[in-house]
C-alpha positions as CSV (number, residue, x, y, z in Angstrom):
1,X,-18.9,20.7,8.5
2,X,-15.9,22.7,7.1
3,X,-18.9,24.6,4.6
4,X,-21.1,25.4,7.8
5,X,-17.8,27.0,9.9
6,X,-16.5,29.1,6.6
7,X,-20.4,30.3,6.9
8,X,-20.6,31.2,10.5
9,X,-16.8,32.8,10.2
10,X,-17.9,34.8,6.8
11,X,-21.1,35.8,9.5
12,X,-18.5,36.7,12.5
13,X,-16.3,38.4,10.6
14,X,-19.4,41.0,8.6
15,X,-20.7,41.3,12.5
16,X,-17.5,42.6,13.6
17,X,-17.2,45.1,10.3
18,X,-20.7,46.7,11.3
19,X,-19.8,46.6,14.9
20,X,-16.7,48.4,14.0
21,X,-18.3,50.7,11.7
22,X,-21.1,51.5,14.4
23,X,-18.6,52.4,16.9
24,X,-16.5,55.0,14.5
25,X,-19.6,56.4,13.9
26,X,-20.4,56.9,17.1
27,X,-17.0,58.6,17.9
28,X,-17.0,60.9,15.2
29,X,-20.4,61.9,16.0
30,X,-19.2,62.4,20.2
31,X,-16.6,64.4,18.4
32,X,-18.3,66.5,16.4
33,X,-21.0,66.7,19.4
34,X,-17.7,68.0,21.5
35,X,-16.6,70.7,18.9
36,X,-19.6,72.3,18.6
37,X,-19.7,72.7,22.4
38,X,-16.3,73.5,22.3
39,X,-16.9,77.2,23.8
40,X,-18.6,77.1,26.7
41,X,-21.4,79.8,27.0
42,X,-21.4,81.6,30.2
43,X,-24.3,83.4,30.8
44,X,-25.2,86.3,33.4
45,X,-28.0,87.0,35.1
46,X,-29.8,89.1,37.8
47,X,-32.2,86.6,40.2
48,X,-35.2,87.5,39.2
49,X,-37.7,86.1,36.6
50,X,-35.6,87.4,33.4
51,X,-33.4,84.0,34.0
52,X,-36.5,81.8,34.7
53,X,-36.0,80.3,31.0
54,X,-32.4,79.8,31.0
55,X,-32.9,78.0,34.5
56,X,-35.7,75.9,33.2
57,X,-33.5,74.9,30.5
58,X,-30.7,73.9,32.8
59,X,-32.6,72.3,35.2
60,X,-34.7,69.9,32.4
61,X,-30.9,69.4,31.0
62,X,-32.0,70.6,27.7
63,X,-28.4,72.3,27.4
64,X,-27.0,68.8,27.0
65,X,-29.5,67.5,25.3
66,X,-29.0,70.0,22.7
67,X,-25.0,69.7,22.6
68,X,-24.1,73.3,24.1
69,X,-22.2,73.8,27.2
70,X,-23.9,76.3,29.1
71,X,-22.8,77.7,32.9
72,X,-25.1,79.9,34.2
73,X,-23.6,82.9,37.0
74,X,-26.5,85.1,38.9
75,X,-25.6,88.0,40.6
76,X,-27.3,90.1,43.6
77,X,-26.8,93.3,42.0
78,X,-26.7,94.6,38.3
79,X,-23.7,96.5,39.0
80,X,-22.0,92.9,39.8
81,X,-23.6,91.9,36.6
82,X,-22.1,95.0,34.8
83,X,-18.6,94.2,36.3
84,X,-19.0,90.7,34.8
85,X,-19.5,91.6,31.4
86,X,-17.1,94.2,30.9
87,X,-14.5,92.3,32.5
88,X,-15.7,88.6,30.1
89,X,-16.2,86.5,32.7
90,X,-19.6,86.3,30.7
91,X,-19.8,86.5,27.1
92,X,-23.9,86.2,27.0
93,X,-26.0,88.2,30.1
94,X,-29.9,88.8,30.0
95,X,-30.5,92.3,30.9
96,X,-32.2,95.3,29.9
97,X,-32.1,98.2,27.6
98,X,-31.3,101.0,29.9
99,X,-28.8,99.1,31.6
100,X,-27.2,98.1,28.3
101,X,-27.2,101.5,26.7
102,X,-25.5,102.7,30.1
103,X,-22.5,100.0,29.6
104,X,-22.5,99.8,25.8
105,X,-19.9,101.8,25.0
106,X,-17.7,100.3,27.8
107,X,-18.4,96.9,26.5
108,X,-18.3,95.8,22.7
109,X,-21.6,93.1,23.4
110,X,-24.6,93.6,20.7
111,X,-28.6,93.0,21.5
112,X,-29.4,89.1,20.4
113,X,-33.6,89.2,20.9
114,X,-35.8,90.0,23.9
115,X,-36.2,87.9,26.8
116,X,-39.4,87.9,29.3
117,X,-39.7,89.5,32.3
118,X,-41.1,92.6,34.3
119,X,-41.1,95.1,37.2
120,X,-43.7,96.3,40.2
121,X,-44.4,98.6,42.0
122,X,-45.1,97.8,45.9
123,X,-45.8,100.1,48.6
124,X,-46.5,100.5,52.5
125,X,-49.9,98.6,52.7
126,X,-51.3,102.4,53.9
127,X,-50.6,103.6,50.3
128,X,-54.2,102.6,48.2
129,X,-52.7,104.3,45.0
130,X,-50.1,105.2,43.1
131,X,-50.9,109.0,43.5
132,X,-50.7,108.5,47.1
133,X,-47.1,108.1,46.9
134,X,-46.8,112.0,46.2
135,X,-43.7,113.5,48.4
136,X,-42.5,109.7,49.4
137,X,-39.7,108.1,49.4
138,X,-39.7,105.2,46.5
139,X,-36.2,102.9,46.0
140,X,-34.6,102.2,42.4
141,X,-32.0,101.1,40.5
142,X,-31.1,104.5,38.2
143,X,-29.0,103.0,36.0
144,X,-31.6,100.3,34.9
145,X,-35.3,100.4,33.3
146,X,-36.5,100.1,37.3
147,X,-37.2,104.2,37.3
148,X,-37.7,104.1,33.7
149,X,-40.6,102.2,34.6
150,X,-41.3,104.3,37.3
151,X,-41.3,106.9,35.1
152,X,-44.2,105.9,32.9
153,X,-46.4,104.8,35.6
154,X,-46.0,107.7,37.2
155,X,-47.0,109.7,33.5
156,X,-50.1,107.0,33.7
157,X,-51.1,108.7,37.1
158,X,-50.4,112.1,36.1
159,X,-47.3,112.3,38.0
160,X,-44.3,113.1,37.1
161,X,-39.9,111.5,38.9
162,X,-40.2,115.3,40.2
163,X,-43.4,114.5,42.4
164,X,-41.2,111.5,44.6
165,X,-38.4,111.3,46.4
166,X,-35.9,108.7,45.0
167,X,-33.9,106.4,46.9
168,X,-31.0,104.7,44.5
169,X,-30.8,101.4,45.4
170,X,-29.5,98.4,43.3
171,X,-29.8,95.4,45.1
172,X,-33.3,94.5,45.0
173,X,-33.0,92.0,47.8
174,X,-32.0,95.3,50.3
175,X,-35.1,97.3,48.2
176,X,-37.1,94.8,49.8
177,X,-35.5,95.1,53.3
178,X,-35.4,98.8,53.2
179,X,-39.4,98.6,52.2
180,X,-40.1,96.3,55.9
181,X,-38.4,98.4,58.0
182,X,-39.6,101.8,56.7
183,X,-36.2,103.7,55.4
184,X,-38.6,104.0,52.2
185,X,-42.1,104.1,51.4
186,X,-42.4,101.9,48.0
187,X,-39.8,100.2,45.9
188,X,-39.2,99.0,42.2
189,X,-38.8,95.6,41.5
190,X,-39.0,92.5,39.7
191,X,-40.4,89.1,40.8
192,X,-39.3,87.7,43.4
193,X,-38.9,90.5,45.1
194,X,-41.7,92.2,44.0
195,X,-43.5,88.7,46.1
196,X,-41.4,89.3,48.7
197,X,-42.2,92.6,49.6
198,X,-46.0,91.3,49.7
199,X,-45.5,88.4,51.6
200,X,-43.8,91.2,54.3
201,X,-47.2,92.7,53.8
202,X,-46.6,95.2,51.0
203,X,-49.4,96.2,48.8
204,X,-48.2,95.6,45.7
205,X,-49.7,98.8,43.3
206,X,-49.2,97.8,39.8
207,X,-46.8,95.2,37.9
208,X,-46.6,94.8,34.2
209,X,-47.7,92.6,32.5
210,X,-45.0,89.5,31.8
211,X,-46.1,88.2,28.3
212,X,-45.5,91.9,27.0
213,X,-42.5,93.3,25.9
214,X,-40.7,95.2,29.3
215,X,-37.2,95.7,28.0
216,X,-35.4,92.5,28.7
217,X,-32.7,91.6,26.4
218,X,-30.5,88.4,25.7
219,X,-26.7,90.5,24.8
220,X,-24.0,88.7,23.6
221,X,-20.4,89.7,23.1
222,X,-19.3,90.3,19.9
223,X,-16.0,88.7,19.9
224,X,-18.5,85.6,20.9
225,X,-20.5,85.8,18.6
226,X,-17.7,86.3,15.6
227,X,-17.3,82.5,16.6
228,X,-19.9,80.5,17.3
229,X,-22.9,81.4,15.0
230,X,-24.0,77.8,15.3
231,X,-24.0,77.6,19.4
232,X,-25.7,81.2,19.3
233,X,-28.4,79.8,17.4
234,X,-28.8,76.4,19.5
235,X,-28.4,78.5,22.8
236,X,-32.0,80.6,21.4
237,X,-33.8,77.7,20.2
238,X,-33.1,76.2,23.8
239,X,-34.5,79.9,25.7
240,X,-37.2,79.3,23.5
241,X,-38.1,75.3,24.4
242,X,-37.8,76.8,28.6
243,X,-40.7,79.7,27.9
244,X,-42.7,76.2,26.7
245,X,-41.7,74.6,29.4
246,X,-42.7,77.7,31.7
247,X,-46.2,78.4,29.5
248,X,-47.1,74.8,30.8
249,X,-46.0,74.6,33.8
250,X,-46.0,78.2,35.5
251,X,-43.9,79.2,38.3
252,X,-44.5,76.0,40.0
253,X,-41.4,74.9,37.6
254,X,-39.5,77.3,38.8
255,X,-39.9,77.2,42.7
256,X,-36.6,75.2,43.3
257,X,-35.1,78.2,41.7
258,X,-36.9,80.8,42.9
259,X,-35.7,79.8,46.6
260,X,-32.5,80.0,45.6
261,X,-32.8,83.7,44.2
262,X,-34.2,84.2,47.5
263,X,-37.9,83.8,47.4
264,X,-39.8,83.2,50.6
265,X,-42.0,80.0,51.1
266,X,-44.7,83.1,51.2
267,X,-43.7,84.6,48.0
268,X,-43.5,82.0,45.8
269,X,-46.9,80.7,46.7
270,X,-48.5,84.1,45.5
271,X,-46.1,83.2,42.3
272,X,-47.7,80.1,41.8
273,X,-51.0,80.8,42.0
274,X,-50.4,83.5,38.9
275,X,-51.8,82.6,35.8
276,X,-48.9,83.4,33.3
277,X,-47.1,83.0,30.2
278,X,-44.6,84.5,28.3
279,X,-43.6,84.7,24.6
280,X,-40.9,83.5,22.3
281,X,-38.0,85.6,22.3
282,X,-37.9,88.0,19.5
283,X,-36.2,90.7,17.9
284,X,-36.6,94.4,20.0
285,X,-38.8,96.8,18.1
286,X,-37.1,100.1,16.8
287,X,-39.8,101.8,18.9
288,X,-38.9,100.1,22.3
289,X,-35.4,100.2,21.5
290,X,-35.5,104.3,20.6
291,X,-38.1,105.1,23.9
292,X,-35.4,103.2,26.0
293,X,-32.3,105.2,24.9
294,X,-33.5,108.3,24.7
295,X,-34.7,107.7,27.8
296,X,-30.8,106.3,28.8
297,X,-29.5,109.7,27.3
298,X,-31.8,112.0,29.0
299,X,-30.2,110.7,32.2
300,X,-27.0,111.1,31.3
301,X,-26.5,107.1,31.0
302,X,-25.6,107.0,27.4
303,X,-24.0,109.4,25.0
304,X,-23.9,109.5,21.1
305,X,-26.5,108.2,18.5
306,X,-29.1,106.5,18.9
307,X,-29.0,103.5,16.5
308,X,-31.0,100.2,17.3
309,X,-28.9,98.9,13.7
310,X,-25.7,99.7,15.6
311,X,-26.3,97.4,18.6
312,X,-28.9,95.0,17.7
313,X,-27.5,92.2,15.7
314,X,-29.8,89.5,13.0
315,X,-30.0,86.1,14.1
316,X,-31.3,83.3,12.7
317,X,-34.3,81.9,14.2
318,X,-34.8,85.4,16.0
319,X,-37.7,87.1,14.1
């Protein structure tokens, strides 16, 4: 008897070593899980379809299920979104390259990779055409890539910024208000306001194409990213798995969201009948990147050289 209960106290006693060595384990790896989350990533946004993969994320709790602590801020305007990164109360903002070259000398933030997104044009339903819009009265942002847009399409139609009136306008939410009660004739804007305008019943001219490359960039600041190499690189693989996400799923993931940008019920049923996708974030090209700030500079937005080494930084995982 005494043999049998040495036996099952010899058992007892291993059970409790393993037990014990399971649960150390499992706090060492809760703290190592809680240091490399130890800065948390705040990220700015505009509301529009830019921050559809870093809301995707958030919402399918990939952030935690990849050990990063993520808080996500959007903002009406881009000059709110300005304001927040040059004052840090974001280290990490999806924007684009005009509106970065305008603050990058006022804020010491470098280029991380692109990031999806795009603008439209929409117009009084009485304007068929782009070169109808000739003398009229058409609302942008000028400090962002809204009239850099306008720009080129305008070039496509042989047309020239000179040919319209512009209307500088940043909000895109009061674009859309100022397009239904007729203080302008057309605006520039990004989804979902570009859906919004329709659903007031806006023709909606021309819109580019969202799985191309339109001059959305992830930024990061660089005293962030001095420190956390390792979150940097968790925080992209996570963008990445919400463009998946989105490429199966559509804007239908995405409606909770888009309501709370400001969608109509209207709009984002046009969304969600959109076949779309978007790709991988990547690094900028040189080209798009050059086109941008010359651009930037020829409007007085940005001074100096122009140097996509200077501002874009190498990641890994960011090809």
């Amino acid at each position: 008897m005494s043999r049998i209960m040495k036996k099952i106290g010899l058992i007892l006693a291993t059970l409790v070593l393993v037990l014990s060595s399971l649960s150390l384990m499992n706090v060492k790896t809760a703290q190592a899980a809680e240091a490399a989350g130890e800065t948390k990533i705040v990220v700015g946004t505009t509301k529009d379809v830019s921050a559809l993969p870093l809301t995707i994320a958030k919402q399918a709790n990939m952030f935690q299920t990849n050990n990063i602590n993520v808080e996500l801020k959007s903002y009406d305007s881009t000059e709110e979104l300005n304001n927040a990164i040059t004052s840090s109360e974001v280290n990490v903002a999806v924007t684009d390259l005009v509106n970065y070259a305008s603050i990058a000398k006022k804020a010491n933030w470098k280029i991380g990779s692109t990031m999806p997104g795009y603008y439209g044009l929409a117009a009084n339903k009485k304007y068929k055409s782009v070169k109808k819009l000739k003398g009229k009265t058409i609302a942008v942002n000028k400090n962002d890539s809204s009239k850099y847009y306008l720009k080129q399409l305008l070039k496509k139609n042989k047309m020239k910024l000179k040919d319209v009136k512009l209307k500088n306008v940043d909000p895109e939410a009061t674009r859309v208000s100022d397009l239904k009660d007729g203080s302008v004739d057309a605006i520039v804007a990004a989804d979902p306001w570009i859906s919004n305008a329709k659903a007031n019943g806006a023709k909606i001219l021309n819109k580019q194409n969202l799985k191309k490359d339109n001059g959305n960039v992830l930024i990061f600041s660089k005293d962030y990213l001095s420190k956390n190499a390792s979150s940097t690189l968790i925080l992209i693989d996570t963008v990445n798995q919400g463009i998946k996400t989105f490429n199966k799923n559509g804007f239908m993931w995405t409606y909770n969201t888009l309501a709370d940008f400001g969608a109509s019920d209207k709009a984002r049923g046009y969304m969600g009948k959109e076949d779309v996708s978007m790709k991988k974030v990547h690094r900028v090209k040189k080209s798009d990147f050059n086109k941008a700030f010359k651009y930037a500079k020829s409007q007085k937005l940005y001074k100096g050289k122009v140097s996509v080494k200077k501002y874009q930084v190498k990641l890994k995982g960011v090809k």
